[in-house]
C-alpha positions as CSV (number, residue, x, y, z in Angstrom):
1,X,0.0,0.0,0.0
2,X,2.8,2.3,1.0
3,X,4.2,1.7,-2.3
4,X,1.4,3.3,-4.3
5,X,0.8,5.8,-2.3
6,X,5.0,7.0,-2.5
7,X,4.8,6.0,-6.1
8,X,7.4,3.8,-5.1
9,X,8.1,0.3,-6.1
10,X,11.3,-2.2,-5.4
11,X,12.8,-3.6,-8.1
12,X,14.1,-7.4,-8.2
13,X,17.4,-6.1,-7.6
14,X,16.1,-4.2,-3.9
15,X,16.6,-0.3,-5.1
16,X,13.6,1.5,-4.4
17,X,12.8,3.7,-7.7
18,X,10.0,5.8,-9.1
19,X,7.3,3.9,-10.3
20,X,7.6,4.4,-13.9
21,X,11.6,3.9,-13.8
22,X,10.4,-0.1,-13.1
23,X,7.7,-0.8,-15.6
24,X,9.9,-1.6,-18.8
25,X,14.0,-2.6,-18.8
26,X,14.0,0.7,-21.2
27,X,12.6,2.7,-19.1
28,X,14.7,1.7,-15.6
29,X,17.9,2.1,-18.1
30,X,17.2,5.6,-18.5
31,X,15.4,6.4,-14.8
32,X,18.6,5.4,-13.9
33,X,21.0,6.4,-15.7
34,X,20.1,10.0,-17.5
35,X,16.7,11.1,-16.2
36,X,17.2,14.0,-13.7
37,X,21.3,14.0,-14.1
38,X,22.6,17.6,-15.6
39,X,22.9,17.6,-19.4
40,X,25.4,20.4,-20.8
41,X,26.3,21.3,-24.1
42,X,24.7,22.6,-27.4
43,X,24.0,19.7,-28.8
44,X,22.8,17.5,-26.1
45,X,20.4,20.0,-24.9
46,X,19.1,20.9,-29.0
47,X,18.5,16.6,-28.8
48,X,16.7,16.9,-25.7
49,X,14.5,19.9,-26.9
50,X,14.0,17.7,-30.0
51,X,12.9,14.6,-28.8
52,X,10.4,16.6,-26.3
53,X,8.5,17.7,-28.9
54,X,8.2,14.7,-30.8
55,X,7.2,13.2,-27.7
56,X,4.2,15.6,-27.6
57,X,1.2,13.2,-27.8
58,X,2.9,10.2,-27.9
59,X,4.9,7.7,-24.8
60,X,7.9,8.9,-24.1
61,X,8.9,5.1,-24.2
62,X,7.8,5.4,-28.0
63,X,10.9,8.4,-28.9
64,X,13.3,6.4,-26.1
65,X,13.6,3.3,-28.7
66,X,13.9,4.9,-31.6
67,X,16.3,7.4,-30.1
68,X,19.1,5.9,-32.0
69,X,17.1,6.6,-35.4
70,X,16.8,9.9,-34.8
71,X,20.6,10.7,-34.1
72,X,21.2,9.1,-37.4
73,X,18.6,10.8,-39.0
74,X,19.3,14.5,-37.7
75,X,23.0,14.3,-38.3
76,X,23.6,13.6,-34.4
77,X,21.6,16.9,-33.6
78,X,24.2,18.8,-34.8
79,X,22.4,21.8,-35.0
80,X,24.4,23.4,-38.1
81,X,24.1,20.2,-40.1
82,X,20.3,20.2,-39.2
83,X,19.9,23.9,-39.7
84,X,20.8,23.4,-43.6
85,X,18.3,20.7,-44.1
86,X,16.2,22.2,-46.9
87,X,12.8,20.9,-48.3
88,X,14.2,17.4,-49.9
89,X,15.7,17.0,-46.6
90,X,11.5,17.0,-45.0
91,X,11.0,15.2,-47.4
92,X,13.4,12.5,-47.0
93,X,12.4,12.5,-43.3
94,X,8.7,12.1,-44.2
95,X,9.8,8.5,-45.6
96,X,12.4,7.7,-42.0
97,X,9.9,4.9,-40.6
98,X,12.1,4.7,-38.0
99,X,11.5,8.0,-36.6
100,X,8.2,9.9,-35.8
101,X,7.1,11.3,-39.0
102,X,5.2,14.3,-38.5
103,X,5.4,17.1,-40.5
104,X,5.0,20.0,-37.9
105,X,7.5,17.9,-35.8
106,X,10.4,17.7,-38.6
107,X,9.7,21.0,-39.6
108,X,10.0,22.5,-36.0
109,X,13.6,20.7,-35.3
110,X,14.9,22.4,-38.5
111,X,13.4,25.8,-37.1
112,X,14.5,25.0,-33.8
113,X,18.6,24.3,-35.0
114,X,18.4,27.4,-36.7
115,X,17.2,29.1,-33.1
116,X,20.0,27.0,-31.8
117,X,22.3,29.0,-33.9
118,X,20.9,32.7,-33.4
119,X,21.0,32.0,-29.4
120,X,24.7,31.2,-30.2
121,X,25.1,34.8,-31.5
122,X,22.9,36.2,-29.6
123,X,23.3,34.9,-26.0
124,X,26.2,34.7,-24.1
125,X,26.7,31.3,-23.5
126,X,24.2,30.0,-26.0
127,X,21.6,28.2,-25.4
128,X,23.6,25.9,-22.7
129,X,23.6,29.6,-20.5
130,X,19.7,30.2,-21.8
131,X,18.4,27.4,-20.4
132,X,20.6,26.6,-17.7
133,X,19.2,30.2,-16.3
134,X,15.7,29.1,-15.6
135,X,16.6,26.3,-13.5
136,X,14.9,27.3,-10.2
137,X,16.8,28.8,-7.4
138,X,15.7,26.7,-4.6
139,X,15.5,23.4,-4.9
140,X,11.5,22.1,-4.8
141,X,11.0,19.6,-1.9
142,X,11.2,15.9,-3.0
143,X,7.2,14.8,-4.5
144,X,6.2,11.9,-2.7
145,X,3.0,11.7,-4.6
146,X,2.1,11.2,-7.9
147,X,0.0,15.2,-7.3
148,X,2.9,16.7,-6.1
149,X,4.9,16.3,-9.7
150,X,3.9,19.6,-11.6
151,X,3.5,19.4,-15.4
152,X,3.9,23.0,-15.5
153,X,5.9,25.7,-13.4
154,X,6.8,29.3,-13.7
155,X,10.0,28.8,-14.7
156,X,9.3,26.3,-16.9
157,X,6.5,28.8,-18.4
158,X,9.0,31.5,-18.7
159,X,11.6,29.3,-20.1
160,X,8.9,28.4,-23.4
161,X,8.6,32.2,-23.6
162,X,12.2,32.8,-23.5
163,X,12.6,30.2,-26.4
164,X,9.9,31.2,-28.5
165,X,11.1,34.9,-28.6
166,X,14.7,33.2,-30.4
167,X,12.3,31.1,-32.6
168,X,11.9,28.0,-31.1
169,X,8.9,26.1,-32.2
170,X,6.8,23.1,-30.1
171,X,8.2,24.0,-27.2
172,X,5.3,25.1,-24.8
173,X,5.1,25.2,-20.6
174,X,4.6,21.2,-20.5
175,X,7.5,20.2,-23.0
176,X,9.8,22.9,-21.1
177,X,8.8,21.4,-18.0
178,X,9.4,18.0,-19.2
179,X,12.9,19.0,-21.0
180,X,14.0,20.2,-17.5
181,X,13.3,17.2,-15.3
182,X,15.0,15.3,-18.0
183,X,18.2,17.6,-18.1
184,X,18.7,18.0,-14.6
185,X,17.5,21.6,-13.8
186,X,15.0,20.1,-11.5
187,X,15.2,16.7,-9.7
188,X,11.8,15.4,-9.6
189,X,12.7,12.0,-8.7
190,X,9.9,11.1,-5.7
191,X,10.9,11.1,-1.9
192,X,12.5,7.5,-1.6
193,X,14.0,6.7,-4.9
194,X,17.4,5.2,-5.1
195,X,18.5,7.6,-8.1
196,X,17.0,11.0,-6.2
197,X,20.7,10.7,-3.7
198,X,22.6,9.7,-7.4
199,X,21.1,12.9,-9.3
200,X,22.2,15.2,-6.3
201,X,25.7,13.6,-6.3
202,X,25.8,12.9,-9.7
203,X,26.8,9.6,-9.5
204,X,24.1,7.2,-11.6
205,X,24.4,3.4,-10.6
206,X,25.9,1.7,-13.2
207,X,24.3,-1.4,-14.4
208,X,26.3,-4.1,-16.2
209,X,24.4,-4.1,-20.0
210,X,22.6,-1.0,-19.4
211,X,21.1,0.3,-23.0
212,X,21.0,4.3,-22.0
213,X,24.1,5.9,-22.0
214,X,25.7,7.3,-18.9
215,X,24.0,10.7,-18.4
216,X,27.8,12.0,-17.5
217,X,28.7,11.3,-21.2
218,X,26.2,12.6,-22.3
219,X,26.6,16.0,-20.4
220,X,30.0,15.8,-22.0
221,X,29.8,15.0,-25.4
């Protein structure tokens, strides 16, 4: 009983993680090992804007396996490779089945590597600094219920606005939200979870055949 109400459960291997971080091998990969832990760089956080707003509508276990696909198919999120893709290049995309293929989506990464590129020139620290900035200033107490995870925050709010004035596109209050859990500018891990201590230290548990990168690597990459 105790473990609903927490949104808690114990894995076969005894850690205690949030209740979603157990449902699928996938999913306990990433809960712990990258979900929560800071991501850094230009790059990492223009794939992590990306794959938010394909996510928009869909299970976020849906853009987690074909995660791979997209790196190959936007040039590793190199955002002045993807920033170049022209209309053939849409079009190409349109035909990727191993991506999402919506239009609006594609479209909107393109737009959003050329934003990438203006908050370069535009914002000291590019967009690493830009969205680093709106990571709250005091840390919100650990959730212990599934109602105490917000799907939208000031910040969060202020963060879409922030992006949408450099050009960003599909990235609203709930996807900015959802991109900073993921990065690490909040650590909504519930009140209990083994990887709540690892995010603070940032220290994931390393799990022999893990399929998720170590979220250190990918803050450094």
């Amino acid at each position: 009983m105790a473990e609903t109400r927490t949104a808690l459960v114990t894995g076969e291997d005894g850690l205690r993680r949030c209740f979603w971080g157990a449902s699928t091998p996938d999913y306990q990969a990433y809960h712990d090992q990258e979900w929560g832990f800071p991501v850094r760089g230009e790059s990492r956080l223009y794939e992590r804007i990306t794959l938010e707003a394909f996510q928009s509508g869909l299970a976020w276990i849906t853009i987690l396996r074909k995660r791979e696909n997209f790196r190959a198919a936007f040039a590793g999120f190199d955002p002045e490779k993807v920033a170049a893709f022209d209309e053939d290049d849409v079009s190409r995309l349109l035909t990727d089945t191993g991506i999402v293929r919506n239009r609006a989506k594609i479209e909107a990464a393109v737009r959003n590597a050329r934003a990438v590129l203006e908050v370069r020139d535009t914002v000291e620290g590019g967009l690493d600094a830009l969205i680093w900035s709106f990571a709250p200033g005091r840390a919100p107490r650990a959730p212990r219920l599934l109602s105490d995870v917000q799907a939208v925050t000031p910040e969060s709010t202020a963060l879409a606005k922030a992006l949408k004035r450099h050009g960003f596109a599909f990235v609203g209050p709930t996807t900015a939200y959802a991109a900073m859990q993921a990065c690490g500018l909040v650590n909504d891990h519930f009140q209990g979870c083994h990887a709540r201590t690892a995010v603070a230290g940032d220290k994931p548990v390393k799990k022999p055949g893990r399929t998720a990168p170590d979220a250190r690597d990918v803050a450094r990459s």
